[in-house]
DOBA-105536 format. One record per residue: residue number from 0; x, y, z of N, C-alpha, C in turn; residue in three letters. Coordinates in nm, 3 decimals. Atoms other than C-alpha are relative to their C-alpha. Layout:
N
<n NUM	nc1 X	nc2 Y	nc3 Z	cac1 X	cac2 Y	cac3 Z	cc1 X	cc2 Y	cc3 Z	res ALA>;
...
//
This chain:
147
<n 0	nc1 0.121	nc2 -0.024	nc3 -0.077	cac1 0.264	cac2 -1.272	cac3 -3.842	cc1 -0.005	cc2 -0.090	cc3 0.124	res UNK>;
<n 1	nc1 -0.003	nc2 0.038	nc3 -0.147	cac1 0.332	cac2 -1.527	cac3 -3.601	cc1 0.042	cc2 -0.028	cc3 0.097	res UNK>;
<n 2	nc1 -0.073	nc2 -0.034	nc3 -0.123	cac1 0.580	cac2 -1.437	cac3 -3.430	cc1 -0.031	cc2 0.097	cc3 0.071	res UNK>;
<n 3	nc1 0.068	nc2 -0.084	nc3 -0.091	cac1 0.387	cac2 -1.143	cac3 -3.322	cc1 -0.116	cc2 -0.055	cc3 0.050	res UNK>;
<n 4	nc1 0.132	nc2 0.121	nc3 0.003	cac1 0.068	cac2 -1.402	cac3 -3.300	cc1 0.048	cc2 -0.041	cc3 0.146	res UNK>;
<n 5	nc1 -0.029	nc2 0.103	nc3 -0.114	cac1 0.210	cac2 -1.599	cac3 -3.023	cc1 0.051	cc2 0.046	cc3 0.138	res UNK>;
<n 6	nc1 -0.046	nc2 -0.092	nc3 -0.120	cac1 0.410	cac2 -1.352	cac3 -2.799	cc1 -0.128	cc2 0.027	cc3 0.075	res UNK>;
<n 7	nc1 0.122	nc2 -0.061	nc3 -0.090	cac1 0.084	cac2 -1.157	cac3 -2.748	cc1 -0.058	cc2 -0.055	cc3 0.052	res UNK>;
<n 8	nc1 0.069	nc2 0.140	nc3 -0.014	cac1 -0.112	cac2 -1.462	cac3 -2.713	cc1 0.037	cc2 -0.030	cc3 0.136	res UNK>;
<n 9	nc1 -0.053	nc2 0.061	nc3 -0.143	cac1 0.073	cac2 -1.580	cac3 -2.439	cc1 0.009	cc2 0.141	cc3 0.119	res UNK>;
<n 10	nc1 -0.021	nc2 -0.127	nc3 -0.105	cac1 0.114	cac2 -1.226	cac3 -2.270	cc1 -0.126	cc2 0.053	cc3 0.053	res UNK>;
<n 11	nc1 0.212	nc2 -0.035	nc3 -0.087	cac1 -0.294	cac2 -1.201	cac3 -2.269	cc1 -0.031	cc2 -0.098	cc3 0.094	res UNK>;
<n 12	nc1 0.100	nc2 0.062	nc3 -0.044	cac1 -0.332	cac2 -1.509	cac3 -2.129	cc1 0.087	cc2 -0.014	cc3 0.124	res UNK>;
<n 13	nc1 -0.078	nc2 0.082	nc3 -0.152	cac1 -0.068	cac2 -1.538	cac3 -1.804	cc1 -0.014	cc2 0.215	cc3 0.034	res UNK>;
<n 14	nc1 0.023	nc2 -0.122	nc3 -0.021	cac1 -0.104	cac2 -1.128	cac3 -1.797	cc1 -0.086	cc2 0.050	cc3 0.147	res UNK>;
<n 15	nc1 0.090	nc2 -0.028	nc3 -0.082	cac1 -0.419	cac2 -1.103	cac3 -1.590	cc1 0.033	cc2 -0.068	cc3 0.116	res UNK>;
<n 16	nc1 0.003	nc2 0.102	nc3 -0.166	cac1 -0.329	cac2 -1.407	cac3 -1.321	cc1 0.163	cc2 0.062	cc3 0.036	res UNK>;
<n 17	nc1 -0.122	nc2 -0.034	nc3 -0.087	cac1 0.040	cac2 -1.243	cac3 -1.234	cc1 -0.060	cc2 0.163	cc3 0.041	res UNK>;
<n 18	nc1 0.030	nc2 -0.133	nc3 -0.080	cac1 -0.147	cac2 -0.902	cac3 -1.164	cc1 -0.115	cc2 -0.007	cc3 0.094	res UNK>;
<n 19	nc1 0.145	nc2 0.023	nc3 -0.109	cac1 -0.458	cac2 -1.072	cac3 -0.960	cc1 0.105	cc2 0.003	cc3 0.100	res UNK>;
<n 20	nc1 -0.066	nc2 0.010	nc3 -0.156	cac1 -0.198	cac2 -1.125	cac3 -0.656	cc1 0.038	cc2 0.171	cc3 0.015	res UNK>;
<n 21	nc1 -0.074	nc2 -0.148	nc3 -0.075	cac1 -0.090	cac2 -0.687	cac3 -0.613	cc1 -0.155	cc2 0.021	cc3 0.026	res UNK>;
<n 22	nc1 0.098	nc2 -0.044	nc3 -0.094	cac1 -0.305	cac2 -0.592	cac3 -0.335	cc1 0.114	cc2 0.098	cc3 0.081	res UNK>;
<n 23	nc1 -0.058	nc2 -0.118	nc3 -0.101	cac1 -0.223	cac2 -0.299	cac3 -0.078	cc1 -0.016	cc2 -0.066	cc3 0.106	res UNK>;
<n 24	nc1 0.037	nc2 0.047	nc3 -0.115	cac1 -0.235	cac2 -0.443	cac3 0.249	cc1 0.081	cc2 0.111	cc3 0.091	res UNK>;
<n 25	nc1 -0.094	nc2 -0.068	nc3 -0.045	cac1 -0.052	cac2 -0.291	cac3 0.549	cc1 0.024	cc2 -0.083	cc3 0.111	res UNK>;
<n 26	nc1 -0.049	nc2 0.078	nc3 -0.082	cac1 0.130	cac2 -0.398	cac3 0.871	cc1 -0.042	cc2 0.020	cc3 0.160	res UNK>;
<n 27	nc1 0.105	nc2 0.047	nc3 -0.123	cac1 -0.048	cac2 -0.532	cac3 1.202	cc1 0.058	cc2 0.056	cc3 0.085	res UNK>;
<n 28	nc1 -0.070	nc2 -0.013	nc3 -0.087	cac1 0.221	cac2 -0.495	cac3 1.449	cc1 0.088	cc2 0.134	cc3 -0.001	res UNK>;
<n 29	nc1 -0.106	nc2 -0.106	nc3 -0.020	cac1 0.461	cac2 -0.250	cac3 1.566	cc1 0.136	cc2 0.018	cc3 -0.046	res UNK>;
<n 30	nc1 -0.103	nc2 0.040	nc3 0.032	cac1 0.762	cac2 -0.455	cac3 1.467	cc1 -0.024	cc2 -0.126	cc3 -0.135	res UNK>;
<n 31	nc1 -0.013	nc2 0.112	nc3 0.073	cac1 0.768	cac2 -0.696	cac3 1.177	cc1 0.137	cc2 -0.019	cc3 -0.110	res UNK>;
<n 32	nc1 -0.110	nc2 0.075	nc3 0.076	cac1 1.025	cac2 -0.906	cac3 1.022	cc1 -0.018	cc2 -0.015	cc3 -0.152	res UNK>;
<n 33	nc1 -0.024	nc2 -0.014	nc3 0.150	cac1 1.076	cac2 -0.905	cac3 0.634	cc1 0.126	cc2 -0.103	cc3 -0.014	res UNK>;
<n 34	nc1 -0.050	nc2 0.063	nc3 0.060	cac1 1.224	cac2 -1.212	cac3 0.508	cc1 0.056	cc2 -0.002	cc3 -0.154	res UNK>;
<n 35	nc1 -0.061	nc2 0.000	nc3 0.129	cac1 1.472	cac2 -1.326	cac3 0.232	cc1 -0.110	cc2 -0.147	cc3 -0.070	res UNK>;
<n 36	nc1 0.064	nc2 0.087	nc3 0.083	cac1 1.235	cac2 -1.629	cac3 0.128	cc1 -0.120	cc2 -0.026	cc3 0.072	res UNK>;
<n 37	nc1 0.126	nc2 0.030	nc3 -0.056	cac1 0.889	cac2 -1.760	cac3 0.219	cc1 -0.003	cc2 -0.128	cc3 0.126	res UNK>;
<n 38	nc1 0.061	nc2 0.119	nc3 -0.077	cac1 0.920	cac2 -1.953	cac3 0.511	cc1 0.047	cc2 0.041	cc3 0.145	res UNK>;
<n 39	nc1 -0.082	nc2 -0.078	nc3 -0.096	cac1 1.087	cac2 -1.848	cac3 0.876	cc1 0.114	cc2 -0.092	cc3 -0.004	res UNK>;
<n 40	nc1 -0.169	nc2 0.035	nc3 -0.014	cac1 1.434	cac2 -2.058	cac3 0.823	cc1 0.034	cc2 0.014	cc3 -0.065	res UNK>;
<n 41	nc1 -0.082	nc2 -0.057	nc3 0.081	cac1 1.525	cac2 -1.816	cac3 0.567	cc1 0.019	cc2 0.146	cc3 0.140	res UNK>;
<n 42	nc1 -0.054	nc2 -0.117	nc3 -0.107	cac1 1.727	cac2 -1.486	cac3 0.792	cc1 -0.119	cc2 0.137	cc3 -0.081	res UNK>;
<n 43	nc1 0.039	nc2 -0.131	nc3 -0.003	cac1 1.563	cac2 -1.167	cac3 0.844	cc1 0.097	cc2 0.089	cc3 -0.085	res UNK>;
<n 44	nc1 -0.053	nc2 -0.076	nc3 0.124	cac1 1.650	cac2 -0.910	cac3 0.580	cc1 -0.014	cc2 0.131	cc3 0.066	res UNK>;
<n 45	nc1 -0.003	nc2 -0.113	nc3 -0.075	cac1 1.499	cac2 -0.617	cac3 0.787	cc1 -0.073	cc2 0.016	cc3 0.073	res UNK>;
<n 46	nc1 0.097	nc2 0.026	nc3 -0.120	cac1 1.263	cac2 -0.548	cac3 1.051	cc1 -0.056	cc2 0.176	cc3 -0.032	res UNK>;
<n 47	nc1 0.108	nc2 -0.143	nc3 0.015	cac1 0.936	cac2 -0.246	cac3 0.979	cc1 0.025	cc2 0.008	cc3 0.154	res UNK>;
<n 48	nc1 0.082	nc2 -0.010	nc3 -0.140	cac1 0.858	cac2 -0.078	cac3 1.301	cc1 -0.054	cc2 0.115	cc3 0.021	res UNK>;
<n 49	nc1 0.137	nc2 -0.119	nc3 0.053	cac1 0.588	cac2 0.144	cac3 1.193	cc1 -0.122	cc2 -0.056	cc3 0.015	res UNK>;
<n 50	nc1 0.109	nc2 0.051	nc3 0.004	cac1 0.238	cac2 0.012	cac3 1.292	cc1 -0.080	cc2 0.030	cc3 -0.103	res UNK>;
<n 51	nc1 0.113	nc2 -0.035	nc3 0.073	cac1 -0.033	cac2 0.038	cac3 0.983	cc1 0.080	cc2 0.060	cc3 -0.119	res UNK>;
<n 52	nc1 -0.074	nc2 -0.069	nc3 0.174	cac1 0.268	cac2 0.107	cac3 0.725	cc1 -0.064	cc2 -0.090	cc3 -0.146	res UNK>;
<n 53	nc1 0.043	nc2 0.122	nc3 0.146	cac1 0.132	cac2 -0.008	cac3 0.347	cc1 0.076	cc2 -0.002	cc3 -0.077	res UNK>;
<n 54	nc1 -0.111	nc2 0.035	nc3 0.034	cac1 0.299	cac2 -0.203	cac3 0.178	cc1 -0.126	cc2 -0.080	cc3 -0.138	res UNK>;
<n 55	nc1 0.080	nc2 0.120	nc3 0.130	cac1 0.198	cac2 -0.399	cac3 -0.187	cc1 0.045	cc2 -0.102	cc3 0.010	res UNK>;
<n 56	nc1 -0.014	nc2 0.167	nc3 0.023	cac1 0.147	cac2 -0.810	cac3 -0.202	cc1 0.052	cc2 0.011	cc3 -0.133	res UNK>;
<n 57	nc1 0.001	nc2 -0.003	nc3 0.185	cac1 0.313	cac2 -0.870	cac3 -0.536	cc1 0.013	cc2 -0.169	cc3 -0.023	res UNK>;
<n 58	nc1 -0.005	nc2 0.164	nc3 -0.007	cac1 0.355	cac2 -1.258	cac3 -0.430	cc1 -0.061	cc2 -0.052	cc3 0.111	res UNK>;
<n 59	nc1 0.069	nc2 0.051	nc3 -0.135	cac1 0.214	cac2 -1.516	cac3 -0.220	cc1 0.041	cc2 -0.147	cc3 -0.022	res UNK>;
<n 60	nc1 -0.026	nc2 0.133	nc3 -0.031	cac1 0.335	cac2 -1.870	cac3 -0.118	cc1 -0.073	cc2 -0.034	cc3 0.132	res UNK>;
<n 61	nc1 0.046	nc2 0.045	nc3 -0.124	cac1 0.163	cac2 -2.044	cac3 0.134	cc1 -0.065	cc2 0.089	cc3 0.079	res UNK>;
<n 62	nc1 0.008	nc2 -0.061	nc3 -0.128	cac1 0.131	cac2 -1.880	cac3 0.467	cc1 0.097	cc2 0.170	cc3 -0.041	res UNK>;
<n 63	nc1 -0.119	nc2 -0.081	nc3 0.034	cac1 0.417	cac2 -1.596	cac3 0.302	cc1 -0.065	cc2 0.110	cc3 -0.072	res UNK>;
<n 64	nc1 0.051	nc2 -0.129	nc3 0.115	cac1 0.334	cac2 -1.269	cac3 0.077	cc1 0.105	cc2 0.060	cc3 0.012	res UNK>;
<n 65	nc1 -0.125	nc2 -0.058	nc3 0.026	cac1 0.618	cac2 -1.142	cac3 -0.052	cc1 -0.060	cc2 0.179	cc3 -0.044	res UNK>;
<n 66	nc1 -0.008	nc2 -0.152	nc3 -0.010	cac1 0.631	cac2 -0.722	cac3 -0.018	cc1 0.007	cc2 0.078	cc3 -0.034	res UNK>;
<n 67	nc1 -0.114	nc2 -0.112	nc3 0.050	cac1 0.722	cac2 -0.429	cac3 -0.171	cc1 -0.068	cc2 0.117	cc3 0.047	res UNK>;
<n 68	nc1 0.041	nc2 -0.171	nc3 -0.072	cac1 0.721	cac2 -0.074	cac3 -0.005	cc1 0.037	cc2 0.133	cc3 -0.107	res UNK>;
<n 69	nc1 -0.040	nc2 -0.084	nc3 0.079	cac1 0.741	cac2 0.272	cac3 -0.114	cc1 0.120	cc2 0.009	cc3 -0.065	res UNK>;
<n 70	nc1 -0.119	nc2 -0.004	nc3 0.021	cac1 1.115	cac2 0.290	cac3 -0.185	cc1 0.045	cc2 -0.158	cc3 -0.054	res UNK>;
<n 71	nc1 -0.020	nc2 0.061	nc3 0.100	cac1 1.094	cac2 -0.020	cac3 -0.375	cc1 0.099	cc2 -0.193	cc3 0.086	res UNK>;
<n 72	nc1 -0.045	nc2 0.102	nc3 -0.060	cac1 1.209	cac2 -0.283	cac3 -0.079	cc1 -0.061	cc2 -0.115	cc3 0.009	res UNK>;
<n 73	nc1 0.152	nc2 0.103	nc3 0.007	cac1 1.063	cac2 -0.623	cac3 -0.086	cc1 0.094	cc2 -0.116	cc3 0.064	res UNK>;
<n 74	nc1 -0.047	nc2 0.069	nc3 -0.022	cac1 1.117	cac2 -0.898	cac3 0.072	cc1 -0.182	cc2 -0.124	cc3 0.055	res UNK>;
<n 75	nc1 0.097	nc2 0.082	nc3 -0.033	cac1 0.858	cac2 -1.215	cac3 0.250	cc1 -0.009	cc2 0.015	cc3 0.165	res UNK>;
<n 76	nc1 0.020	nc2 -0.029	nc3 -0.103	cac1 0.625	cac2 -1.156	cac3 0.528	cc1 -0.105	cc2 -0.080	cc3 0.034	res UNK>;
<n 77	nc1 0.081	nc2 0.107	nc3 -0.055	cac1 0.419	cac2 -1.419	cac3 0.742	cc1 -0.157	cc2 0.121	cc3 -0.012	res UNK>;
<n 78	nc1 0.143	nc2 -0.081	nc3 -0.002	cac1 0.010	cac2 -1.304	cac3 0.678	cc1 -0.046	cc2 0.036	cc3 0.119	res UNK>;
<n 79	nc1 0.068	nc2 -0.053	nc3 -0.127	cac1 -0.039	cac2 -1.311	cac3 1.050	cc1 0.066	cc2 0.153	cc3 0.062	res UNK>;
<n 80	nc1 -0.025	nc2 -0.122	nc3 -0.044	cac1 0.154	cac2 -0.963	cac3 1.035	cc1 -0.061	cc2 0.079	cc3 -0.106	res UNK>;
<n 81	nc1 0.053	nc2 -0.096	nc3 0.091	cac1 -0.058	cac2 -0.816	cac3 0.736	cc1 -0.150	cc2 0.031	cc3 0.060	res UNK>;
<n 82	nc1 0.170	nc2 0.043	nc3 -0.062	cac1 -0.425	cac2 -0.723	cac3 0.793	cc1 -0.014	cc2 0.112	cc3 -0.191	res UNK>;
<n 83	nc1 0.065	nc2 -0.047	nc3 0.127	cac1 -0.678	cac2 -0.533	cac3 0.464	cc1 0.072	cc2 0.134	cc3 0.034	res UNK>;
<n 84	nc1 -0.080	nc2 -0.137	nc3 0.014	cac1 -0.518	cac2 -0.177	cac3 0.353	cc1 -0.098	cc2 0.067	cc3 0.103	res UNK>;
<n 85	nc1 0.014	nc2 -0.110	nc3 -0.037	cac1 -0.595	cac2 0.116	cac3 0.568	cc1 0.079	cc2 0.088	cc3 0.030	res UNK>;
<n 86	nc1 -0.048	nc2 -0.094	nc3 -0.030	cac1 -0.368	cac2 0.366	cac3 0.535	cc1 0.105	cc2 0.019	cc3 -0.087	res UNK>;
<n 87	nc1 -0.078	nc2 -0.026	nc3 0.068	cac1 -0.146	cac2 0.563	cac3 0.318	cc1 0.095	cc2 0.098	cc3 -0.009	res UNK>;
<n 88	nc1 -0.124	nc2 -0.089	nc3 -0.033	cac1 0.161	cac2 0.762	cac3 0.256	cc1 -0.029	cc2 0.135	cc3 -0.110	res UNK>;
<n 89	nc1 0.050	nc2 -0.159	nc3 0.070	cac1 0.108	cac2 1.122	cac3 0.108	cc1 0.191	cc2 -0.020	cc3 -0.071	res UNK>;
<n 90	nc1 -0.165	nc2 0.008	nc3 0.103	cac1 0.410	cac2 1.149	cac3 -0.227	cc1 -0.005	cc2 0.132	cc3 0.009	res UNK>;
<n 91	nc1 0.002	nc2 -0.135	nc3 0.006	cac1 0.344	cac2 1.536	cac3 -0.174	cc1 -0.070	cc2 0.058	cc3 0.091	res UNK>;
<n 92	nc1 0.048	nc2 -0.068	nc3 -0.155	cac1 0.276	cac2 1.806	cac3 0.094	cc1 -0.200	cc2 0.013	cc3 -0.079	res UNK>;
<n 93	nc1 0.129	nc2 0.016	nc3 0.048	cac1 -0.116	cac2 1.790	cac3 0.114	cc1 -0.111	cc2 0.113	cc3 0.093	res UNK>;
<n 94	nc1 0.115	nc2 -0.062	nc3 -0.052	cac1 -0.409	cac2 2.002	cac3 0.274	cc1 -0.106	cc2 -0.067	cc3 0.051	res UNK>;
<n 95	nc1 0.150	nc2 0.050	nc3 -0.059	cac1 -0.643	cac2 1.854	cac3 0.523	cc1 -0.093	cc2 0.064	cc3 0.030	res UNK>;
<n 96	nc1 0.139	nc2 -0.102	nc3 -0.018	cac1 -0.985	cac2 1.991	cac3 0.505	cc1 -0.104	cc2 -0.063	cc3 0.095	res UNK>;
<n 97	nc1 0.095	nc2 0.061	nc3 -0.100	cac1 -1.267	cac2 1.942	cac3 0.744	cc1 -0.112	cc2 -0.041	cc3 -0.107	res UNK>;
<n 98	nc1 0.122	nc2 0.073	nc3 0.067	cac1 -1.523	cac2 1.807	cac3 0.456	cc1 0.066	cc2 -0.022	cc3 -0.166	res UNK>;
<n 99	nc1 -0.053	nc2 0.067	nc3 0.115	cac1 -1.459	cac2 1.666	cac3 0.111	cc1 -0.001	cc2 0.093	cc3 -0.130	res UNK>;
<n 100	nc1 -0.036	nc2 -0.147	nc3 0.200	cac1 -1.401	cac2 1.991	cac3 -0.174	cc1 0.068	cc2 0.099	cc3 0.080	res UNK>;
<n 101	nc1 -0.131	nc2 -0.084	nc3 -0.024	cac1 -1.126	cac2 2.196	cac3 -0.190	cc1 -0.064	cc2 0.148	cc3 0.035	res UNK>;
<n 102	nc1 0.067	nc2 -0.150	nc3 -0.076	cac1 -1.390	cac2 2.501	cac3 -0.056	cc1 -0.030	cc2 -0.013	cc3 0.143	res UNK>;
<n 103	nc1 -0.007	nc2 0.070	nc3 -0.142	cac1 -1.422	cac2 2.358	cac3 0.297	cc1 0.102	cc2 0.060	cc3 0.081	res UNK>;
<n 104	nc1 -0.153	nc2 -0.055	nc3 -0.104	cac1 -1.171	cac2 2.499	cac3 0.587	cc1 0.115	cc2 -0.113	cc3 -0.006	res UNK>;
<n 105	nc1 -0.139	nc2 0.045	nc3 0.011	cac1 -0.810	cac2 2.367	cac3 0.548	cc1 0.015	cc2 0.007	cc3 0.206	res UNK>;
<n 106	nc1 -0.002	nc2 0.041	nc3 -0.186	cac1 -0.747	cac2 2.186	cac3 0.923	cc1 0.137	cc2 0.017	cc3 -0.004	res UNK>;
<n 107	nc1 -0.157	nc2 0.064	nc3 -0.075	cac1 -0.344	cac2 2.090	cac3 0.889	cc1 0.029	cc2 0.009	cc3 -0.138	res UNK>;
<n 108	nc1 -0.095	nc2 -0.034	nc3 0.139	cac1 -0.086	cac2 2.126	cac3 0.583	cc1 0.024	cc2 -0.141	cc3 0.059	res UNK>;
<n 109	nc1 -0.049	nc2 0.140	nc3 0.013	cac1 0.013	cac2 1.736	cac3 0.554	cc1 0.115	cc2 -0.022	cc3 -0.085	res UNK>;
<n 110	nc1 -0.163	nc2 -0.038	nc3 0.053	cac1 0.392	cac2 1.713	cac3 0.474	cc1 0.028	cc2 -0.176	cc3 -0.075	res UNK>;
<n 111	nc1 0.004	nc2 0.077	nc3 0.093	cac1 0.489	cac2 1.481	cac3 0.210	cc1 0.094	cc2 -0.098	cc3 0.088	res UNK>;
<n 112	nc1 -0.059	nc2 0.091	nc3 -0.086	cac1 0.592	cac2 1.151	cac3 0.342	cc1 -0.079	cc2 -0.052	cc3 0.133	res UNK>;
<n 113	nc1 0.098	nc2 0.008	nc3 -0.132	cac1 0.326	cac2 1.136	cac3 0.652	cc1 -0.069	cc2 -0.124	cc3 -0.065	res UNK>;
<n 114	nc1 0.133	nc2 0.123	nc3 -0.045	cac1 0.134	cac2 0.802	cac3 0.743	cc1 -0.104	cc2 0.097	cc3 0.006	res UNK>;
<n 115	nc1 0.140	nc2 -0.035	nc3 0.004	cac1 -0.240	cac2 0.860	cac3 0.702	cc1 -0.084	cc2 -0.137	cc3 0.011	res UNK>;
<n 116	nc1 0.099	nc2 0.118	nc3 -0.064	cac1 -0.488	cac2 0.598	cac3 0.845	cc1 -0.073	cc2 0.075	cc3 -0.100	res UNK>;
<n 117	nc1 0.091	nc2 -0.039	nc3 0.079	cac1 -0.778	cac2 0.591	cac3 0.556	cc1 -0.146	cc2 -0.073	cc3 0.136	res UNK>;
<n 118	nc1 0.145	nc2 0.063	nc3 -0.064	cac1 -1.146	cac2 0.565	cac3 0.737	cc1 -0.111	cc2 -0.013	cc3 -0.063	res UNK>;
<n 119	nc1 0.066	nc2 0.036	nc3 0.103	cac1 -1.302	cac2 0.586	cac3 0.394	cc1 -0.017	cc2 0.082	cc3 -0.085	res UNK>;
<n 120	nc1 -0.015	nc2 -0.055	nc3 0.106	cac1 -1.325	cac2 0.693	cac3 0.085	cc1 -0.140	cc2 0.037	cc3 -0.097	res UNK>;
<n 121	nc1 0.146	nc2 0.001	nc3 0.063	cac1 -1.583	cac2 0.862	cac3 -0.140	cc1 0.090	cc2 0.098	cc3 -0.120	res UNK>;
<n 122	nc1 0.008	nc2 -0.089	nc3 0.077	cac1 -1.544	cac2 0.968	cac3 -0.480	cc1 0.164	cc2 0.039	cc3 -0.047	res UNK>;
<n 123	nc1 -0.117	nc2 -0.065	nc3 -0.010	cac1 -1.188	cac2 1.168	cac3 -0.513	cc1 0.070	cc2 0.034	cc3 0.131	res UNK>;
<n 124	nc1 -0.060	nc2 -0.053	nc3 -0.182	cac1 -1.160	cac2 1.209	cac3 -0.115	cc1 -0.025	cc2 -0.106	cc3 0.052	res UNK>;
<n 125	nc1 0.007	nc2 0.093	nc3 -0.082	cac1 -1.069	cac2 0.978	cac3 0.148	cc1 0.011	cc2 0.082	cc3 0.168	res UNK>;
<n 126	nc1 -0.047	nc2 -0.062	nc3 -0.113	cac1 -1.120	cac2 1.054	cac3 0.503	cc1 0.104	cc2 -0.089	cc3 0.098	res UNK>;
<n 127	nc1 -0.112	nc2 0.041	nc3 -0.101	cac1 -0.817	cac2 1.029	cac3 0.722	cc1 0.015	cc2 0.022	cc3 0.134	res UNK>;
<n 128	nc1 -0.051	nc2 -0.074	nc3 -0.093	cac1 -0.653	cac2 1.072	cac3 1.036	cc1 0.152	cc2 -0.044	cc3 0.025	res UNK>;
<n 129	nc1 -0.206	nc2 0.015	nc3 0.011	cac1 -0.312	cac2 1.118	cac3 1.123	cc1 -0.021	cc2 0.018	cc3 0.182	res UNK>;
<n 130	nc1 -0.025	nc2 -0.005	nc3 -0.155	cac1 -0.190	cac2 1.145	cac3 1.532	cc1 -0.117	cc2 0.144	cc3 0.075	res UNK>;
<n 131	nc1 0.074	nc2 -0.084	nc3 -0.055	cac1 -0.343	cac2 1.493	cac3 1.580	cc1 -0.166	cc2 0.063	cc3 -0.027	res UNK>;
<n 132	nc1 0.142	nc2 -0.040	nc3 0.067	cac1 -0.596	cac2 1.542	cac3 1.322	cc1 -0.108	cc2 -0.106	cc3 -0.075	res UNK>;
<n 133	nc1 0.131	nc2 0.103	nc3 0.092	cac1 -0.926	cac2 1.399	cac3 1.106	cc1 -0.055	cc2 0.099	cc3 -0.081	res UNK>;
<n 134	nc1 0.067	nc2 -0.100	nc3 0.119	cac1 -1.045	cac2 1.545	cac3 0.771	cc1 0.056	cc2 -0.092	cc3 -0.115	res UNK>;
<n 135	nc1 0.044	nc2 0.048	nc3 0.125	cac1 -1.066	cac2 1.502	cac3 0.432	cc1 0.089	cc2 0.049	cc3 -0.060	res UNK>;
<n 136	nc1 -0.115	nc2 -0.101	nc3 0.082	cac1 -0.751	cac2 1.503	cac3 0.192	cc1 -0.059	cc2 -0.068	cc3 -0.138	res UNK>;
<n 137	nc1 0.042	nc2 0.045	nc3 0.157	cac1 -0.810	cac2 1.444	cac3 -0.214	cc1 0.090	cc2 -0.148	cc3 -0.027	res UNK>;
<n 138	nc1 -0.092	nc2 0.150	nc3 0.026	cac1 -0.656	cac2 1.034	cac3 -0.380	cc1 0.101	cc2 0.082	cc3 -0.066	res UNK>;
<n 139	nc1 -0.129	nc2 -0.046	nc3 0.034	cac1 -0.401	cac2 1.242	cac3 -0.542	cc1 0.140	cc2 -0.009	cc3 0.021	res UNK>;
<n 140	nc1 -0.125	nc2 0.034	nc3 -0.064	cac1 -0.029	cac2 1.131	cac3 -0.493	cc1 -0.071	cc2 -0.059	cc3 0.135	res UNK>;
<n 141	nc1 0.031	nc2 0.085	nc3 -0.148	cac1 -0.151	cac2 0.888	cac3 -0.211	cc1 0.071	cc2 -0.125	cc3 -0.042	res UNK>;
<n 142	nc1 -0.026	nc2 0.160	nc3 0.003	cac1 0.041	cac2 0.555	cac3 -0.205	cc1 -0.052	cc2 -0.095	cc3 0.085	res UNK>;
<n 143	nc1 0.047	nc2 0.146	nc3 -0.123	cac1 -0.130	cac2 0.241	cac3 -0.067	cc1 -0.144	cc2 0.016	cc3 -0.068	res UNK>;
<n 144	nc1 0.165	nc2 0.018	nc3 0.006	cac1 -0.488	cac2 0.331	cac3 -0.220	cc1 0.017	cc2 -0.082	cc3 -0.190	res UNK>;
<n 145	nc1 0.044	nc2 0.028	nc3 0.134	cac1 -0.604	cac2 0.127	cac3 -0.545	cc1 -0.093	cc2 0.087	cc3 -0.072	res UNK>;
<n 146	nc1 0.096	nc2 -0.126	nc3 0.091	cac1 -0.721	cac2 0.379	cac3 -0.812	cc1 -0.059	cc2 -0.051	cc3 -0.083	res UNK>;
//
């Protein structure tokens, strides 16, 4: 009994503080650098250059927040290139509607993989906009939003 006693024990109690640091954030700039360690005199690993791409905090040192993107890349990025989430990546082709229920006019077919700027969320719908359009798609397959 207590060798199952003690595992769990310990897995309730460090459980909750290694999942308080995953936040969605996304990226400030046009260009940002993605480090191999938390500090800038570790080398660049790769360089985003997508403005408002989201990305998940899964660490944080200092001044540093270490990364991870859709496709599972991670590396450490200075906070003065993160800012709070707004915006997410559609995992499937989607339907933008001009108001929030799937009876509303369909504006734009949203192709799986598309950036989406969120401008807020209510309920099961977030309103977006993408380069040409603004409407209302469902949280469904969305990456970057906390459900």
């Amino acid at each position: 009994m207590k060798k199952i006693f003690y595992p769990l024990l310990l897995f309730l109690l460090l459980a909750p503080s290694s999942f308080a640091d995953e936040v969605f954030l996304s990226l400030k700039k046009s260009k940002v650098n993605v480090r191999y360690g938390p500090s800038f005199d570790f080398p660049v690993k790769y360089i985003y250059k997508k403005i408002n791409f989201p990305i998940k905090q899964i660490d944080k040192k200092e001044n540093f927040r270490r990364i991870i993107d859709l496709k599972n890349n991670s590396g450490w990025v200075h906070i003065s290139q993160l800012k709070k989430i707004n915006s997410v990546i559609t995992l499937e082709d989607k339907l933008l509607f001009r108001n929030s229920s799937i009876f509303s006019r369909p504006i734009a077919r949203i192709k799986k993989g598309r950036l989406l700027v969120v401008q807020k969320c209510e309920n099961e719908w977030c309103r977006v906009e993408t380069e040409d359009f603004k409407g209302w798609v469902d949280k469904v397959n969305l990456w970057g939003l906390i459900n």
